[in-house]
Structures are given as C-alpha cells and as structure tokens.
N, CA, C and O atoms as a printed pandas DataFrame, in Angstrom:
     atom_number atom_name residue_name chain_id  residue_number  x_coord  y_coord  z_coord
0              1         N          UNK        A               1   12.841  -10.239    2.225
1              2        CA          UNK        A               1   11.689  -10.976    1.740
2              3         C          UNK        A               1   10.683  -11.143    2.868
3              4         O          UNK        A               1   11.127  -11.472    3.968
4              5         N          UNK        A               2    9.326  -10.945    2.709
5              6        CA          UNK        A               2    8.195  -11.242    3.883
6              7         C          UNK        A               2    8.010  -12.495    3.517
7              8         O          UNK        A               2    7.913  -13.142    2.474
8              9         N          UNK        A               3    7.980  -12.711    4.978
9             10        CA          UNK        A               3    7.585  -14.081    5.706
10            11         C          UNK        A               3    6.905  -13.846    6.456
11            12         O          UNK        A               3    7.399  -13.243    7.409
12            13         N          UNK        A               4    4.909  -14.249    6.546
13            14        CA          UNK        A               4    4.424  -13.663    7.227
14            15         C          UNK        A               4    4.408  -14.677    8.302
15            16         O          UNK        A               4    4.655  -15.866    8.099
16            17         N          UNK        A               5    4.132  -14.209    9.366
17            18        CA          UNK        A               5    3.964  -14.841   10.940
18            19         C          UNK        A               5    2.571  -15.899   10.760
19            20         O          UNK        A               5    2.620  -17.001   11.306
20            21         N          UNK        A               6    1.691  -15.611   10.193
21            22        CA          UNK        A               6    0.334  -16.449   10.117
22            23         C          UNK        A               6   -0.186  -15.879    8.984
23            24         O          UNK        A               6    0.147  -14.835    8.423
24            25         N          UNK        A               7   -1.276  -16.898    8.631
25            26        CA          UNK        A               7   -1.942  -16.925    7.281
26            27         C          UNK        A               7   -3.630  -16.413    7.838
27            28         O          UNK        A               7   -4.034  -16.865    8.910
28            29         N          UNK        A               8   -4.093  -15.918    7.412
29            30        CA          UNK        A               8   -5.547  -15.948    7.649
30            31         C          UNK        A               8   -6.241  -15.490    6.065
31            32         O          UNK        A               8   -6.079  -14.386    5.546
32            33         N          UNK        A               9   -7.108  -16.734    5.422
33            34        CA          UNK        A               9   -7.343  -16.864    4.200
34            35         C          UNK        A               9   -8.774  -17.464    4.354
35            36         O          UNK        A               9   -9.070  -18.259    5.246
36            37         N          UNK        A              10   -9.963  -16.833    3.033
37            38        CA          UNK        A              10  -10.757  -17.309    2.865
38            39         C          UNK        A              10  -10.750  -18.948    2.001
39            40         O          UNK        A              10   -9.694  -19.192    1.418
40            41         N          UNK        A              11  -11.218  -19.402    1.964
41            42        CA          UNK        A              11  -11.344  -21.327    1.811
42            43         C          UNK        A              11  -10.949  -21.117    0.477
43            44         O          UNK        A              11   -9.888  -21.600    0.081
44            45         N          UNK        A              12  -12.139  -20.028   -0.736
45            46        CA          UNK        A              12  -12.097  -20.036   -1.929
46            47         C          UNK        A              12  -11.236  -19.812   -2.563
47            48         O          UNK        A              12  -11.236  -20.409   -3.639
48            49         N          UNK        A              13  -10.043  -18.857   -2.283
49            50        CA          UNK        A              13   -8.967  -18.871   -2.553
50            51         C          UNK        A              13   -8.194  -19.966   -3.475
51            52         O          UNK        A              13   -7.490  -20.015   -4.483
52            53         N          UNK        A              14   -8.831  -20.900   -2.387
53            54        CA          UNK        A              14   -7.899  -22.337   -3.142
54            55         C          UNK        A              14   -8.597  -22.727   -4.430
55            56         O          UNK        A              14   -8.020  -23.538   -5.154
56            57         N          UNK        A              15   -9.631  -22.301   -4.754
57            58        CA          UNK        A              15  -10.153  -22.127   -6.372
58            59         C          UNK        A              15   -9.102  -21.261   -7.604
59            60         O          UNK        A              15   -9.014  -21.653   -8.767
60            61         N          UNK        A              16   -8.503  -20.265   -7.158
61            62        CA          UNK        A              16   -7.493  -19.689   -7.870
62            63         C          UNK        A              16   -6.187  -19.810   -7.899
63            64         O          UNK        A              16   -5.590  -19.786   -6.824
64            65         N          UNK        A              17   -5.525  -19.952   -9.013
65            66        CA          UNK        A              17   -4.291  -19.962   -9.101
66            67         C          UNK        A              17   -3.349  -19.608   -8.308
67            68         O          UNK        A              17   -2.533  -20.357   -7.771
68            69         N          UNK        A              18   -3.480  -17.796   -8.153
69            70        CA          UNK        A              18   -2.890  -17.203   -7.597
70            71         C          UNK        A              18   -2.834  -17.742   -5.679
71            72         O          UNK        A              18   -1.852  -17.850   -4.944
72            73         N          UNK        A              19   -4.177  -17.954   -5.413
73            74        CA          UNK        A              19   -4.264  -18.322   -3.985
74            75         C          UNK        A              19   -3.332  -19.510   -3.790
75            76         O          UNK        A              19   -2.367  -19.336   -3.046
76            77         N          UNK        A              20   -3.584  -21.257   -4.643
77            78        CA          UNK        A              20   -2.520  -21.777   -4.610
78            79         C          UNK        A              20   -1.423  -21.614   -4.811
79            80         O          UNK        A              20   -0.701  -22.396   -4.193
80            81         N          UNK        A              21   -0.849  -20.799   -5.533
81            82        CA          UNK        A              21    0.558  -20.346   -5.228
82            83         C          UNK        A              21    0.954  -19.884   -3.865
83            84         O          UNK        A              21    1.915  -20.320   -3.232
84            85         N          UNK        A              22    0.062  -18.894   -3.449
85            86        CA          UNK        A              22    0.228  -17.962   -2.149
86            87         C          UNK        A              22    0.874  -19.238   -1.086
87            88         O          UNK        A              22    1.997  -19.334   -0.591
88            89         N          UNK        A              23   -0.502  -20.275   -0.957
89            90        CA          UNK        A              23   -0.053  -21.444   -0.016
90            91         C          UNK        A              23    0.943  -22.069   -0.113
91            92         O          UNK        A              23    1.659  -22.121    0.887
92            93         N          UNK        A              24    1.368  -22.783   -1.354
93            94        CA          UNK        A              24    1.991  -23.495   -1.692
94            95         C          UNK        A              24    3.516  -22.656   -1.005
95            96         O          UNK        A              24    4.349  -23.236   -0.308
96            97         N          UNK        A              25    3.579  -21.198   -1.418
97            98        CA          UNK        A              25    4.904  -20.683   -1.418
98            99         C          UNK        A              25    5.118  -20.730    0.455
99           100         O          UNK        A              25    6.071  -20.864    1.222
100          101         N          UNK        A              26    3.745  -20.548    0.572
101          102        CA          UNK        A              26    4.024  -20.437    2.711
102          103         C          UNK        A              26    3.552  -21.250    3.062
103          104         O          UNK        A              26    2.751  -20.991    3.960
104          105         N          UNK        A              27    3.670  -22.713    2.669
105          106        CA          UNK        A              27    2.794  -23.981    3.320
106          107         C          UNK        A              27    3.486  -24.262    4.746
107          108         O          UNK        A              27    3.013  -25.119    5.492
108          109         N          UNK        A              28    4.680  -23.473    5.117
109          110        CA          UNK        A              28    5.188  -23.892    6.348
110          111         C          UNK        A              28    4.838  -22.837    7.101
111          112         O          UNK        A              28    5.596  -22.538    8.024
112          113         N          UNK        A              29    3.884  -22.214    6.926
113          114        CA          UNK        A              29    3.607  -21.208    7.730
114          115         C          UNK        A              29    1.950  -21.175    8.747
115          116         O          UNK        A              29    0.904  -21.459    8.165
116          117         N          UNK        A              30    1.947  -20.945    9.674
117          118        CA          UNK        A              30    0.186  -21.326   10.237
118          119         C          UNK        A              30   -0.748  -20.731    9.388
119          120         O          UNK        A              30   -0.773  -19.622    8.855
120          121         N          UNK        A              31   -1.472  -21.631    9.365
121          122        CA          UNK        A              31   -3.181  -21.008    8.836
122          123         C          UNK        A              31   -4.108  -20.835    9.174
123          124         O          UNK        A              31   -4.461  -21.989    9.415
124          125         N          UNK        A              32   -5.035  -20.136    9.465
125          126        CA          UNK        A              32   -6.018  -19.892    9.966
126          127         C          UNK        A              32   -7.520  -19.751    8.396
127          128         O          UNK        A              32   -7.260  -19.239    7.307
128          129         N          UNK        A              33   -8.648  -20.225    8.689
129          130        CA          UNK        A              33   -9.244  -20.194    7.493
130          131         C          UNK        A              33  -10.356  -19.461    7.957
131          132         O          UNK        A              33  -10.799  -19.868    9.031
132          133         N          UNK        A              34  -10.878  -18.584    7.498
133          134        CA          UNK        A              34  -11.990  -17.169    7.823
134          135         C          UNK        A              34  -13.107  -17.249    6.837
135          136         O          UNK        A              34  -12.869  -17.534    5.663
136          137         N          UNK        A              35  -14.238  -17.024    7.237
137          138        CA          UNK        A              35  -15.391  -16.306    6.413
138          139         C          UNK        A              35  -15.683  -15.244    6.026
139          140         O          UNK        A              35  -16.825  -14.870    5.755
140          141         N          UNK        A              36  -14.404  -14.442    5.926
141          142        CA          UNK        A              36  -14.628  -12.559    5.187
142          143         C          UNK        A              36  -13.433  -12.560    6.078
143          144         O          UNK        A              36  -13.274  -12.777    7.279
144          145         N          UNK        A              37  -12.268  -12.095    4.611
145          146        CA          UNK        A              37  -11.578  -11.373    5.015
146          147         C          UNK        A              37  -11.443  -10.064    5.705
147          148         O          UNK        A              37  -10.412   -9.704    6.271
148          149         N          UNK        A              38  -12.606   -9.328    5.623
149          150        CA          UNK        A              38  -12.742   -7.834    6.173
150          151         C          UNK        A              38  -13.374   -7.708    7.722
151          152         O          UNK        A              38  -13.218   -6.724    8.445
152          153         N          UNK        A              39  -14.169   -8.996    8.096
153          154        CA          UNK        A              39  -14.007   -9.560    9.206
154          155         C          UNK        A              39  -13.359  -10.311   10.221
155          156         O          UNK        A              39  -13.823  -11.428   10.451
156          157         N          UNK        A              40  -12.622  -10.018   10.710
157          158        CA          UNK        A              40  -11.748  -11.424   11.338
158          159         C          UNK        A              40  -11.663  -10.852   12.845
159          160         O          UNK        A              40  -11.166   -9.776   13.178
160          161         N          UNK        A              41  -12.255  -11.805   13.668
161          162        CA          UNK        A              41  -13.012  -11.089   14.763
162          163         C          UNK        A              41  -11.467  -10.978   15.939
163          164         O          UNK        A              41  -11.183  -10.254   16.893
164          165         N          UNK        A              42  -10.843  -12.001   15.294
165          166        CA          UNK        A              42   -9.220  -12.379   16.524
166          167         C          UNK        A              42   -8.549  -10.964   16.378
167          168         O          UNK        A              42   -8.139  -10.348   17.362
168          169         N          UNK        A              43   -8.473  -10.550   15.265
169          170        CA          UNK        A              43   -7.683   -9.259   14.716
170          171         C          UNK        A              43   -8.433   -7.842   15.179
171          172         O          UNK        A              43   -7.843   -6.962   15.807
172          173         N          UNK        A              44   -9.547   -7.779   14.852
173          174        CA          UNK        A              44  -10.511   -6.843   15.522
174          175         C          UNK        A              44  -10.123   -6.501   17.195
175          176         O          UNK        A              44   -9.630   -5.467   17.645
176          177         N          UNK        A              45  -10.450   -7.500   17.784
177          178        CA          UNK        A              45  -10.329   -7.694   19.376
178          179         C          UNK        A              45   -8.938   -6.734   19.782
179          180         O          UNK        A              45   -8.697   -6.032   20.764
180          181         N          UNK        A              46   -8.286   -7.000   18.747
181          182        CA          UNK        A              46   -6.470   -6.410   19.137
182          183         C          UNK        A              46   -6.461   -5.096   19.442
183          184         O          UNK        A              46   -7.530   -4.516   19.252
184          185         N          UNK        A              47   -5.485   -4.407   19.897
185          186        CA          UNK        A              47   -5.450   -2.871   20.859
186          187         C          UNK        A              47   -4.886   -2.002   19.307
187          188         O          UNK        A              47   -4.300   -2.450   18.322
188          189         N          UNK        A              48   -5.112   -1.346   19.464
189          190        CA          UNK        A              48   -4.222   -0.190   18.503
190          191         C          UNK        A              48   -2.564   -0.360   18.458
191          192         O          UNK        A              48   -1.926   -0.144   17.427
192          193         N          UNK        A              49   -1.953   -0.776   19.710
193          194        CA          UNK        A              49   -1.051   -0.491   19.933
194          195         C          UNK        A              49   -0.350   -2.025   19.007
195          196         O          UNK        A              49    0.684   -2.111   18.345
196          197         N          UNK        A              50   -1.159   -2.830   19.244
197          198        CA          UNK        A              50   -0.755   -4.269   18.171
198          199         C          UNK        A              50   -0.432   -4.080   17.066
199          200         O          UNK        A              50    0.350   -4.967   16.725
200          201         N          UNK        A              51   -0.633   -3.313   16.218
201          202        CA          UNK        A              51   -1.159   -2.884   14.827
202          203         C          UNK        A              51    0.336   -2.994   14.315
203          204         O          UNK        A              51    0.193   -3.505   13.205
204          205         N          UNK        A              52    1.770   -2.783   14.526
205          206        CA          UNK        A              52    2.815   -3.181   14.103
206          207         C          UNK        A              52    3.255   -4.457   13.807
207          208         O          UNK        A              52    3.966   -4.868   12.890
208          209         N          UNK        A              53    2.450   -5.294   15.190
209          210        CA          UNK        A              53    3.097   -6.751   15.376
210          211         C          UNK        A              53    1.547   -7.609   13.612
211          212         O          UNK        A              53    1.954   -8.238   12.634
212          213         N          UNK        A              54    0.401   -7.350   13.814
213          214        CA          UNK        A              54   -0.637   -7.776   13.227
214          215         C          UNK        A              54   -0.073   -7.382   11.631
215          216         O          UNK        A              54   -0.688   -8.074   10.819
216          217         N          UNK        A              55    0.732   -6.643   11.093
217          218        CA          UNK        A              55    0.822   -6.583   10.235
218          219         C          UNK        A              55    2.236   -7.418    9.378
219          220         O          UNK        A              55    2.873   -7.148    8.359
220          221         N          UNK        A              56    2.289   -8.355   10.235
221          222        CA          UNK        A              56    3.224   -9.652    9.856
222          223         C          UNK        A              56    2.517  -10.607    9.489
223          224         O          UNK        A              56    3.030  -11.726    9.503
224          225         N          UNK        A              57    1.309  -10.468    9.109
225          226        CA          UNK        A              57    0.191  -11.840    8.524
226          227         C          UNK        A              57   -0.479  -10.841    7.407
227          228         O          UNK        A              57   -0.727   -9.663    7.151
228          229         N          UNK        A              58   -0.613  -12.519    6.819
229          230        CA          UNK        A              58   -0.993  -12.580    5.195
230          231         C          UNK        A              58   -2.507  -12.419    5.396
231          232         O          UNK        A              58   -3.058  -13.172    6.198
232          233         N          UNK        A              59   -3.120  -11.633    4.830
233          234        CA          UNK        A              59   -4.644  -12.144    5.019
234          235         C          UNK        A              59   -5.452  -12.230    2.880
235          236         O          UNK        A              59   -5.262  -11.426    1.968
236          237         N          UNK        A              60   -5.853  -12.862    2.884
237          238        CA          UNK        A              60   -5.880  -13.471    1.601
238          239         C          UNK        A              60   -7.456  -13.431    1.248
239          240         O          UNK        A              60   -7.929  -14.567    1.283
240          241         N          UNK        A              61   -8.219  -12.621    0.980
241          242        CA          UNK        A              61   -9.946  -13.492    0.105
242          243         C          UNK        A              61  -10.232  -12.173   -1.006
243          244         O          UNK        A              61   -9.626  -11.124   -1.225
244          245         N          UNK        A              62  -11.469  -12.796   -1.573
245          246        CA          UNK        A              62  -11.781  -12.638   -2.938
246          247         C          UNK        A              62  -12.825  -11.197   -2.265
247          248         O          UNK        A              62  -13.318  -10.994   -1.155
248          249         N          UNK        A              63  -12.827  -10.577   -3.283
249          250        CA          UNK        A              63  -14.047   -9.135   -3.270
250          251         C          UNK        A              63  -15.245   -9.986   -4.131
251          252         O          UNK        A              63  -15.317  -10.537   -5.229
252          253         N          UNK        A              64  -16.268   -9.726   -2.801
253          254        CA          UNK        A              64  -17.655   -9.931   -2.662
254          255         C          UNK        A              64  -18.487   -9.324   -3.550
255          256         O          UNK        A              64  -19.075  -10.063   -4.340
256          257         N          UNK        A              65  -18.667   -8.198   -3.604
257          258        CA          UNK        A              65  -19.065   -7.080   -4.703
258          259         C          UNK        A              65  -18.486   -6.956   -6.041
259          260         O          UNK        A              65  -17.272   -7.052   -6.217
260          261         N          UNK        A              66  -19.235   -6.766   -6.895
261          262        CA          UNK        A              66  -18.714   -6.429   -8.089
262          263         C          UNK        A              66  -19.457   -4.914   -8.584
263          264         O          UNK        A              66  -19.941   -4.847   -9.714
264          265         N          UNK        A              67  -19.486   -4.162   -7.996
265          266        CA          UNK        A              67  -19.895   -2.918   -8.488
266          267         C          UNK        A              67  -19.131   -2.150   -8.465
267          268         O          UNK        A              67  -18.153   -2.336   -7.742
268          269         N          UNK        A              68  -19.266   -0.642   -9.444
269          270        CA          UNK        A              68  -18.704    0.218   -9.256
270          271         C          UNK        A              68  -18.827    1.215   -8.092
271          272         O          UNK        A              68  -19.864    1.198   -7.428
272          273         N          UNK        A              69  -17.686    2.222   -7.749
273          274        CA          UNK        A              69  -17.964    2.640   -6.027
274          275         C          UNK        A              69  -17.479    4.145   -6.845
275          276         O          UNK        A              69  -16.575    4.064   -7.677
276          277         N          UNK        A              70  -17.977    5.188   -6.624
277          278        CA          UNK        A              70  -17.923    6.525   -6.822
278          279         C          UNK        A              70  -16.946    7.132   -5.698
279          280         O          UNK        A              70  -16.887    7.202   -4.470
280          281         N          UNK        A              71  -16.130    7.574   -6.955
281          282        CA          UNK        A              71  -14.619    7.940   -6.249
282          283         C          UNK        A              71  -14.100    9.571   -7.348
283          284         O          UNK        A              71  -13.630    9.768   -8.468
284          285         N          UNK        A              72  -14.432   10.184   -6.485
285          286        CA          UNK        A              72  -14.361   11.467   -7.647
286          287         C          UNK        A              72  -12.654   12.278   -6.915
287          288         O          UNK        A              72  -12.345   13.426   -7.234
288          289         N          UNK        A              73  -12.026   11.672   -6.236
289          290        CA          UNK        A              73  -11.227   12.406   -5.636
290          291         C          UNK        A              73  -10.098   12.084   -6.723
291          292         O          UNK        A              73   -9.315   12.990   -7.008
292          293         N          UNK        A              74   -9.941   10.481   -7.518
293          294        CA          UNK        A              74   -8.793   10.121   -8.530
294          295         C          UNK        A              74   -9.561   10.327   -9.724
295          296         O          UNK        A              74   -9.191   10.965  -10.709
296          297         N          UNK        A              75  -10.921    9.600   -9.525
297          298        CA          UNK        A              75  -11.600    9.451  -10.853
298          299         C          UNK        A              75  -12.863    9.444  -10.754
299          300         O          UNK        A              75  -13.344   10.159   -9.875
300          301         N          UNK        A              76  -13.700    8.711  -11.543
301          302        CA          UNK        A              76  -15.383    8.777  -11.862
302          303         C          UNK        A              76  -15.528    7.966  -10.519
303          304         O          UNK        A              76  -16.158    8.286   -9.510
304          305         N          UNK        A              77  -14.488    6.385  -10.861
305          306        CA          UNK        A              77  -15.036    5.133  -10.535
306          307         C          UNK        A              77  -14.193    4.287   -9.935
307          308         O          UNK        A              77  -13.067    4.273  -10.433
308          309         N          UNK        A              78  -14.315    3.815   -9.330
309          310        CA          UNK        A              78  -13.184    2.369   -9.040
310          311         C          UNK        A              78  -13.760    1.607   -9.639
311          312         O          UNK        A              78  -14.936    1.788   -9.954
312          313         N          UNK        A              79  -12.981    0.388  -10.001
313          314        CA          UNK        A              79  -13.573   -0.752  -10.565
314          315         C          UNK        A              79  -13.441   -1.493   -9.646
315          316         O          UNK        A              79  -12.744   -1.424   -8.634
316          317         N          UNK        A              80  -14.305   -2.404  -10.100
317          318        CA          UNK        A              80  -14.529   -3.978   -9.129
318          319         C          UNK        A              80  -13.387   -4.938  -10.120
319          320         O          UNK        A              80  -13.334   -5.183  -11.326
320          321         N          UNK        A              81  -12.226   -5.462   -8.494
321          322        CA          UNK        A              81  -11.261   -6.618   -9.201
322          323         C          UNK        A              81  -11.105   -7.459   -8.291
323          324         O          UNK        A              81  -11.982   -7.125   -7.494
324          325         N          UNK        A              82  -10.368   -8.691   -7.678
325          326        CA          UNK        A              82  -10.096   -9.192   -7.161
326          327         C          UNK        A              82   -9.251   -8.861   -6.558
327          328         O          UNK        A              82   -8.667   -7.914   -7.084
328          329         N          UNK        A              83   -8.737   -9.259   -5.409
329          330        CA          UNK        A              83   -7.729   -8.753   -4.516
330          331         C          UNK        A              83   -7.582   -9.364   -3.283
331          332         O          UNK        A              83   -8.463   -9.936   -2.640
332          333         N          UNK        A              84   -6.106   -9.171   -2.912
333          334        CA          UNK        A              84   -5.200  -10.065   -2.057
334          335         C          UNK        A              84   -4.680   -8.407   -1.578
335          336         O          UNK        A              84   -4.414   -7.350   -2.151
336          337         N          UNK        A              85   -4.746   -9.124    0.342
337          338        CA          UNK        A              85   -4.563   -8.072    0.981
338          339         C          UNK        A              85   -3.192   -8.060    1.605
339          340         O          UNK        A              85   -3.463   -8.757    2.584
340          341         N          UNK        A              86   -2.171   -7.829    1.717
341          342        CA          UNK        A              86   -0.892   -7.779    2.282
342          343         C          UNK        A              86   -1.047   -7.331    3.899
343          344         O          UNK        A              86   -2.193   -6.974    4.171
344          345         N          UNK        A              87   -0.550   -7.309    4.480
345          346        CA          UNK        A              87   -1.020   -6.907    6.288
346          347         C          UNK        A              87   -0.162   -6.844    6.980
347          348         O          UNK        A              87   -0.346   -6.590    8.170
C-alpha cells in the first residue's frame, strides 16, 4: 500500500469529495499547500538523480483548462477532466 512521504496539494481540493478523502485517509502525513500543481518550485530545484526518492509524494490539484488538446497519435482529442496526480 503507498504511503506517501509528503503531501503537496492545491487548497481547492478541499472543495471535493474526492480531495477530502485523499486527506482525511493521510491526515498523518506532512502537507505542504501549493498554487499549481504543475508548478512546485521545491520539486523543480531537485537533481535528476532525486527523481526516485520525489516520487514518494502525493501531489493533488484540479486541471485549470477545460479545453480540448489535439492528440491524433490515440485519437482526435483528449478531453478536459479533473485529475489527481500520483508521484
């Protein structure tokens, strides 16, 4: 079972179900709270060689965009959904 090492989650999260669950299930775990998940400047900074240990944290926020993104390699389209990132 994963148990991640640290949390790094956008705030809004805690608007959804699913996000309170997420916490609730790892409330004993550190948190860190971010403004874009796809940014997180602590994680950025890290060497390549980190990239085993960094992928023991949860990182958690909502998709910004709601458009479609042209993807002809599976299909027409991706769709726009919400999503929780595993790490």
């Amino acid at each position: 079972m994963f148990i991640p090492e640290k949390i790094y989650y956008e705030q809004v999260i805690e608007n959804y179900e699913l996000g309170k669950e997420l916490l609730e299930k790892y409330k004993d775990v550190h948190k860190v709270i971010i403004d874009n998940h796809n940014n997180i400047e602590e994680m950025r900074k890290k060497e390549n060689s980190e990239f085993p240990k960094m992928k023991r944290n949860l990182i958690i926020g909502t998709r910004k965009t709601h458009k479609y993104v042209p993807n002809f390699k599976v299909s027409n389209f991706l769709v726009p959904y919400e999503i929780i990132y595993f790490s």
